[in-house]
C-alpha positions in Angstrom: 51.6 10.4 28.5 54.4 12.0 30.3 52.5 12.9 33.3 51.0 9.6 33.4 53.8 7.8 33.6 55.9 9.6 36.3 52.5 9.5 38.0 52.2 5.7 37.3 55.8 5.1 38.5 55.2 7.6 42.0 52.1 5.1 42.7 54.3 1.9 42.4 57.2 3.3 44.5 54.7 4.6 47.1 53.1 0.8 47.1 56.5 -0.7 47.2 57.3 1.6 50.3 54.3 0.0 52.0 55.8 -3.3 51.6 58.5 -2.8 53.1 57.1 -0.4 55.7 54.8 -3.8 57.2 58.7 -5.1 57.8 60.0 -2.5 59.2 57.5 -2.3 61.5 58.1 -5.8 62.7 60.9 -4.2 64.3 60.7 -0.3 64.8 57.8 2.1 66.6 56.0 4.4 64.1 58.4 7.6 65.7 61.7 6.1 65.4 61.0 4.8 61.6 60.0 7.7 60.7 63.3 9.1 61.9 65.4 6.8 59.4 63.2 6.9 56.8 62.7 10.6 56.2 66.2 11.3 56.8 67.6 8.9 54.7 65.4 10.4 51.9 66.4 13.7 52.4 70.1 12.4 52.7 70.2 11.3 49.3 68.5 14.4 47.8 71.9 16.5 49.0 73.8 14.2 47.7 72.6 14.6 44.4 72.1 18.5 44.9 76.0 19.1 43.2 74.6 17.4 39.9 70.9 18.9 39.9 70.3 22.3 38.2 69.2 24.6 40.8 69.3 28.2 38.9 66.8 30.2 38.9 66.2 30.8 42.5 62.3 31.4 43.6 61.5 32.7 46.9 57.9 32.4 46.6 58.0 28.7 45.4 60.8 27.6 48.2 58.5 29.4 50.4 55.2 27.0 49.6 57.9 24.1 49.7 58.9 24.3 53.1 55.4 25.0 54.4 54.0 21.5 52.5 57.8 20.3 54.1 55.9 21.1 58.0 53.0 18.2 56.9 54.4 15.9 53.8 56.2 13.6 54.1 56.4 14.4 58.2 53.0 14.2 59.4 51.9 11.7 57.0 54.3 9.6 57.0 53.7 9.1 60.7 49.6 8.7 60.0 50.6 6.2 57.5 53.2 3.7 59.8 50.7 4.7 63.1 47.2 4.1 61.2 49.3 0.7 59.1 50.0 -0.8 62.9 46.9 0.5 64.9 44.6 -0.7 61.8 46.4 -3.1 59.4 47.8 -1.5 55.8 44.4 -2.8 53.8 42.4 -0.7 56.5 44.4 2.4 56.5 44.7 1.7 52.6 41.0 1.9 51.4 40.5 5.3 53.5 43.9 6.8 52.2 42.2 5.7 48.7 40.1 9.0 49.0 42.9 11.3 48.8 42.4 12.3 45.1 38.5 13.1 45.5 40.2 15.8 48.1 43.0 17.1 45.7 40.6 17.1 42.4 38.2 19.1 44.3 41.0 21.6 46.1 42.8 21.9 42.4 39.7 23.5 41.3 38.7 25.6 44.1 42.7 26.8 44.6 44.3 26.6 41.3 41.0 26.9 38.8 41.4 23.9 37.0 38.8 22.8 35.2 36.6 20.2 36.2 34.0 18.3 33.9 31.7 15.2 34.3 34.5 12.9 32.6 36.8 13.8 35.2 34.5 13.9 37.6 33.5 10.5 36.4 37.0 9.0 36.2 38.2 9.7 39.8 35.2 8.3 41.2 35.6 5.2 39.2 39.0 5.0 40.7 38.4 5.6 44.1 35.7 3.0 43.8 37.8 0.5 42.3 41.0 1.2 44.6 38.7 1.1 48.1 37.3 -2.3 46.5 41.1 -3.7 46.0 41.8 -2.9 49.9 38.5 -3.0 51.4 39.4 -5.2 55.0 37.9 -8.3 55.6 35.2 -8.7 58.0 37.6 -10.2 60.5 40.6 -7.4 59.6 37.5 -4.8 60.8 36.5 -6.8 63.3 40.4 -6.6 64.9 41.3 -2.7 64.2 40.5 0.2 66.4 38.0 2.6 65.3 39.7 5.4 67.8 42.5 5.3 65.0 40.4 5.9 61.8 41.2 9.6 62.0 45.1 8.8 61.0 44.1 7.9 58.0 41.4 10.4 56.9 43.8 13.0 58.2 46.5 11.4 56.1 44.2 11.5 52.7 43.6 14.9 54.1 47.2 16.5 54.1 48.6 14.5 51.2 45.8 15.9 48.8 46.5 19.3 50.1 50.4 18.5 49.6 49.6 17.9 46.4 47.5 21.1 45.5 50.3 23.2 47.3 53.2 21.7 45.6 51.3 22.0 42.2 50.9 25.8 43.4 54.5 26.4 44.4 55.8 24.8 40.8 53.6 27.2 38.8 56.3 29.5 40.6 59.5 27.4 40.0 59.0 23.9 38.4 61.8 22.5 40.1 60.7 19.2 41.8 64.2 18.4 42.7 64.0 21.6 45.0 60.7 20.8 45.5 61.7 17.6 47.6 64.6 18.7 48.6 63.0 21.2 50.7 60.2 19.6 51.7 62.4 16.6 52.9 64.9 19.1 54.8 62.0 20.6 56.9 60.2 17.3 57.2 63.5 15.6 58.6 64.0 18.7 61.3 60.2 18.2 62.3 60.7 14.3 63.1 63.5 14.9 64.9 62.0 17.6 67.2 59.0 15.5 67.5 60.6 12.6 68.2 63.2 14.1 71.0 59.9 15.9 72.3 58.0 12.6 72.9 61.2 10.5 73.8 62.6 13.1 76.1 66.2 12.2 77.1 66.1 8.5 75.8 67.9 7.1 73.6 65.9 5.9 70.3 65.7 1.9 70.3 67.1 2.0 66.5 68.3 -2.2 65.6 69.8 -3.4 62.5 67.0 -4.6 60.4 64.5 -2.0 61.1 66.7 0.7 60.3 67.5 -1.5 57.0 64.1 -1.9 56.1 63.1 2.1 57.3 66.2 3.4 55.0 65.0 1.2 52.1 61.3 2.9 52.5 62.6 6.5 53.1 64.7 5.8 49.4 61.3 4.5 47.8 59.1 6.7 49.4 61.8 9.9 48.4 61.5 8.6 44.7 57.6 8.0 44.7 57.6 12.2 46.2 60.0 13.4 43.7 57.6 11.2 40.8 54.8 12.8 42.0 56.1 16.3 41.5 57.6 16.2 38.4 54.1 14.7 37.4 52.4 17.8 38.9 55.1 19.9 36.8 53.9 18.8 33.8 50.2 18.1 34.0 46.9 18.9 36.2 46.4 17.9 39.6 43.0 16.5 38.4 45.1 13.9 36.0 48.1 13.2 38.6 46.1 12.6 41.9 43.9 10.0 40.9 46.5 8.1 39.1 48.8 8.1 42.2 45.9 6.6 43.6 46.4 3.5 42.0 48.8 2.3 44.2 46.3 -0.2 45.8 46.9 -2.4 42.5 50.5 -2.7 43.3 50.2 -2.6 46.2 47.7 -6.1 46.2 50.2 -7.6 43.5 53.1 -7.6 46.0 51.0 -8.7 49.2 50.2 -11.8 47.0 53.7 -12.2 46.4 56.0 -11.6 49.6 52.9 -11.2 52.3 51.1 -14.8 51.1 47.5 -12.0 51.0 45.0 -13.6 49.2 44.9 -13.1 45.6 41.8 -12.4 43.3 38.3 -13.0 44.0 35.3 -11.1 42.4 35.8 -8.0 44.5 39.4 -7.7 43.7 38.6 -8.1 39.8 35.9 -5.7 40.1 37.8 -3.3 41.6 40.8 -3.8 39.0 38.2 -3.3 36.0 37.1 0.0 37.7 40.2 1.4 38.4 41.7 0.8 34.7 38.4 1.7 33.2 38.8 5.2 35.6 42.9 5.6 34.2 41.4 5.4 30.5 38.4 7.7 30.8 40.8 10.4 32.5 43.1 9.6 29.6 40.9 9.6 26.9 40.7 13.2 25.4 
């Protein structure tokens, strides 16, 4: 129950971030959010290094930490703002709800965990039900660019494998504060090259609000990370992932609430039934 919970609060975070992420894009590129947000996560994970426990230093586990740091939150959090603008956030949301069919099936090919019918059966039930809670409407897939679908199918990609990694490097040291920490520290050092790399001499256009609504998301997406991991510390990728990948439910509640998105229909309630009836048969032992 432990697991499920920090798992359960990573996914609302995460779908809070996207909220606000649809604002902050009102006034920021992709690049340049990414460039607040990131760093203002990692910003507050030094802060709080003094009061964290830290001993126990493991090279091997720091090691698979700042290699997942090169690709999450970094590369996917770019896929994520790019594929939200190019594609709308209900687009890039139903194909970023495959992400746990990817990390189930890498946790048991990498990390030999076990893998039955019933869990088999549960994620599918919960990828079915969260692509059915963002599936676009006709005229949402009428309007978005199939030349972007690859950002986010190389999103679901990279966060599963995040996932599998980070699971690997806290059989080694289950220290999620390090954990995102490092990953944070490398991710902030690859926006920032990638962003002076594509911007050349010019200055970012930063304003006000969108680096108010970017710093907001970096904090919610840093919490949702740090969630996640200390899930993974205590309990099977095959039970986190597809848990995470709940999000979509929060994710529709506040779109009917501060976005004025349409609220339930017969899709929407089937795919709420299916996802909850997925949550129980992975927790049902």
């Amino acid at each position: 129950m432990q697991t499920f919970a920090l798992a359960t609060l990573a996914a609302a975070l995460y779908a809070t971030g996207l909220v606000t992420t649809y604002y902050g894009l009102r006034h920021l590129d992709t690049l340049t959010g990414a460039r607040v947000s990131i760093p203002t996560a990692a910003l507050l994970f030094w802060l709080a290094f003094p009061f964290m426990d830290t001993a126990g230093w493991m090279a091997p586990a720091v090691a698979i930490f700042a290699l997942v740091g090169c690709f999450y939150p970094a590369a996917v959090t770019l896929l994520t703002f790019a594929g939200s603008r190019r594609l709308g956030p209900t687009v890039a949301g139903t194909i970023g709800s495959t992400t746990p069919l990817f990390a189930v099936l890498g946790a048991a090919l990498f990390l030999g965990e076990a893998l039955g019918a019933r869990e088999l059966a549960a994620t599918a039930a919960i990828v079915l039900g969260t692509m059915a809670l963002s599936k676009p409407a006709v005229s949402d897939i009428r309007s978005a660019s199939r030349s972007a679908l690859w950002m986010p199918v190389s999103g679901a990609l990279l966060r599963s494998l995040a996932q599998v990694l980070s699971k690997a490097g806290l059989a080694f040291w289950p220290n999620p504060y390090v954990a995102a920490l490092t990953g944070y520290t490398v991710s902030t050092l690859f926006v920032w090259v990638a962003g002076m790399w594509v911007t050349g001499s010019r200055a970012p256009a930063f304003n006000r609000r969108g680096v108010a609504w970017f710093a907001l998301t970096g904090a919610l997406n840093g919490s949702a990370v740090l969630a996640l991991y200390y899930a993974l510390a205590t309990g099977p990728v095959q039970v986190v992932a597809p848990v995470v990948a709940t999000y979509p439910l929060y994710t529709l509640a506040l779109s009917a609430i501060f976005l004025k998105h349409d609220w339930l229909d017969a899709r929407l309630i089937g795919g709420v039934m299916l996802t909850v009836a997925g949550v129980i048969l992975l927790l049902v032992r």
